[in-house]
VEXGUMAR-745792 format. One record per residue (C-alpha): residue in one letter; x negated, y, z negated. Coordinates in pm, 1 decimal. Each point is the difference from the previous one (the first is absolute). Layout:
N
+------+----------+----------+----------+
: rest :        x :        y :        z :
+------+----------+----------+----------+
:    A :        X :        Y :        Z :
...
+------+----------+----------+----------+
END
This chain:
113
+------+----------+----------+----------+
: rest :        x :        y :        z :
+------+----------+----------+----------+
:    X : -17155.3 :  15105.8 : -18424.5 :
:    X :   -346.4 :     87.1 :   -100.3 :
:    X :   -246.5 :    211.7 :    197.6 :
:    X :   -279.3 :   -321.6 :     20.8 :
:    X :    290.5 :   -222.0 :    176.1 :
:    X :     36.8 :    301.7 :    250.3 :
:    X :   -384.9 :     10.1 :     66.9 :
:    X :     -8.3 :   -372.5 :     52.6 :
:    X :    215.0 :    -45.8 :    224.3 :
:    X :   -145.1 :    308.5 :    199.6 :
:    X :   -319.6 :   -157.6 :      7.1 :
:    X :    153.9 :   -316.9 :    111.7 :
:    X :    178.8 :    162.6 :    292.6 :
:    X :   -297.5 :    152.2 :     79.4 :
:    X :   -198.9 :   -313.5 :     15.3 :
:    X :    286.0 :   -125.1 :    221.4 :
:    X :     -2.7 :    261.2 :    237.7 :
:    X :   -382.1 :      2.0 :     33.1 :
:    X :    -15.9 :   -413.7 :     58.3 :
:    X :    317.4 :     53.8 :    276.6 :
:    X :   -184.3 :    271.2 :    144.7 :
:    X :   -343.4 :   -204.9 :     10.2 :
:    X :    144.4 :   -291.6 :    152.0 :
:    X :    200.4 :    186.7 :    301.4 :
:    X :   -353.3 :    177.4 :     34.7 :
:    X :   -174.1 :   -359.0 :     53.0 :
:    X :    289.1 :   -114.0 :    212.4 :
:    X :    -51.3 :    258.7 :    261.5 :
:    X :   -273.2 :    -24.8 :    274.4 :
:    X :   -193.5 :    282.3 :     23.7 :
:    X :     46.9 :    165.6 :    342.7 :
:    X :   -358.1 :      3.7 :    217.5 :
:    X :    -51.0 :    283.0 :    184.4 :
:    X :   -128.8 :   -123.2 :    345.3 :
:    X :   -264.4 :    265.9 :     67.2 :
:    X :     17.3 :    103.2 :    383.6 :
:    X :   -293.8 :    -89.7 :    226.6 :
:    X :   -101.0 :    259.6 :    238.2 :
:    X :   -210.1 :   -171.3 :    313.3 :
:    X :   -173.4 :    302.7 :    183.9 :
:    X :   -189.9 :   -166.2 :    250.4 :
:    X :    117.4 :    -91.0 :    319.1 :
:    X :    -80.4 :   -370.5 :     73.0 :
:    X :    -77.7 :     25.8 :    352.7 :
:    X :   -284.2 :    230.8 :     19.7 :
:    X :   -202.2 :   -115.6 :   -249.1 :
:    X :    -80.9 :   -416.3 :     38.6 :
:    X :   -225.1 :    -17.8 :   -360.1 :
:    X :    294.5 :    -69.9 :   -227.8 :
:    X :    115.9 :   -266.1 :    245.8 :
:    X :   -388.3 :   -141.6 :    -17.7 :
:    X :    -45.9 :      4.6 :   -378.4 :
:    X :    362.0 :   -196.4 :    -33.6 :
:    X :   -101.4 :   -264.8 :    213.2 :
:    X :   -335.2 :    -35.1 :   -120.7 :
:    X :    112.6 :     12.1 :   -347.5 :
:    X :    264.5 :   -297.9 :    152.7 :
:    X :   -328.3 :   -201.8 :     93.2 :
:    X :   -130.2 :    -38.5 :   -355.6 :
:    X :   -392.3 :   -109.8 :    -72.9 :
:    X :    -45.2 :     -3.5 :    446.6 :
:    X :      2.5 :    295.0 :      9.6 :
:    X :   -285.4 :    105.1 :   -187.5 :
:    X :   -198.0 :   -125.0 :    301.0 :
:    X :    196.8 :    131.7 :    268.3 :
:    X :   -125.1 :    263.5 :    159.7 :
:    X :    300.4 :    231.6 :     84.8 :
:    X :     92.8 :    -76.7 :   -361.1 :
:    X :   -324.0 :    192.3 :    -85.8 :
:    X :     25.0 :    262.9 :    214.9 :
:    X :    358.2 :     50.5 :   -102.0 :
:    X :   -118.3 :     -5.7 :   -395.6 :
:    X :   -277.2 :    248.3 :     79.7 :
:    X :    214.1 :    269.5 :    224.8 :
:    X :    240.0 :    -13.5 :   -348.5 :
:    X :   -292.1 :     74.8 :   -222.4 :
:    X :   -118.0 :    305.7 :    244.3 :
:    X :    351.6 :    134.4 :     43.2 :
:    X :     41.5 :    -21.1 :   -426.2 :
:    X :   -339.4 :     70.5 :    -86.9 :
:    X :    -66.6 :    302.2 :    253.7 :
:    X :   -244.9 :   -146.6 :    140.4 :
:    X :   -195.2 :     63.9 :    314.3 :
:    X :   -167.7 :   -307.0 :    155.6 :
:    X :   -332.7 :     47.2 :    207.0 :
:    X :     64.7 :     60.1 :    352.6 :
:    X :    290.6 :    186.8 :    -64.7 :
:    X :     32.5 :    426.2 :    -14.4 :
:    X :    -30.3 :    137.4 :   -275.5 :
:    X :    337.9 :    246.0 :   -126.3 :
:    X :    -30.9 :    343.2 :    174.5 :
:    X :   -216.8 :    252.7 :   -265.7 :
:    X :    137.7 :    284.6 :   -160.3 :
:    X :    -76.3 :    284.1 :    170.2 :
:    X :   -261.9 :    198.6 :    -84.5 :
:    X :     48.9 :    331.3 :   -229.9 :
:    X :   -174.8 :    204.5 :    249.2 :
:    X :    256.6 :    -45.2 :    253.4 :
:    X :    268.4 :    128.6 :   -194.6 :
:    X :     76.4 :    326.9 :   -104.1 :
:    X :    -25.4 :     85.3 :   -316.0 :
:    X :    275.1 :    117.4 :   -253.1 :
:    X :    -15.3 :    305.3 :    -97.5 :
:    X :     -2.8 :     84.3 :   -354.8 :
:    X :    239.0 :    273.2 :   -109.4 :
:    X :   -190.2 :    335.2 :    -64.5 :
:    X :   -308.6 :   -110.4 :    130.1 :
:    X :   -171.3 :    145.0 :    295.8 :
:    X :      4.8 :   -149.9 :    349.9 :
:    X :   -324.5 :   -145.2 :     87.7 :
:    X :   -268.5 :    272.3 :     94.2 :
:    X :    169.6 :    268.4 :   -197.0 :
:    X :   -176.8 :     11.0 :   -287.0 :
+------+----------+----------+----------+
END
């Protein structure tokens, strides 16, 4: 037998092999990973989630009802940050003065200079 009979059928298992392999790959579904879902808040002290399902349940009423709104805008000031009028502002930092001051190594205390 001659060396190009060899190679040919070689190539023609290898062909073989690749198509068998291709089609068991295709046959197979892939496995999902179900990603885990972490809920941190506690449903019962907090009543906004609750309010933004149902009005999301209501559809176009409840752009004009009013606890829909007010449920809407407490959601934009809790993501947003923001502080509506009427309302305290956060505490302030407080001030430098107050503090003491850290003391640099090698350098003199205050007054001793």
């Amino acid at each position: 037998m001659d060396t190009k009979l060899f190679a040919r059928i070689g190539a023609g298992a290898f062909v073989a092999i690749a198509i068998t392999m291709t089609a068991l790959q295709l046959r197979e579904e892939p496995v999902r990973a179900v990603p885990e879902v972490i809920d941190v808040t506690d449903p019962d002290s907090d009543p906004l989630p609750g309010q933004l399902r149902a009005c999301n349940a209501m559809g176009e009423a409840a752009s004009r009802d009013p606890i829909c709104r007010a449920a809407w805008a407490e959601k934009r000031r809790r993501f947003l940050g923001k502080v509506r009028q009427g309302e305290p502002a956060a505490q302030p930092a407080p001030e430098t003065a107050d503090l003491p001051s850290p003391a640099t190594p090698g350098a003199a205390p205050e007054g001793e200079q």
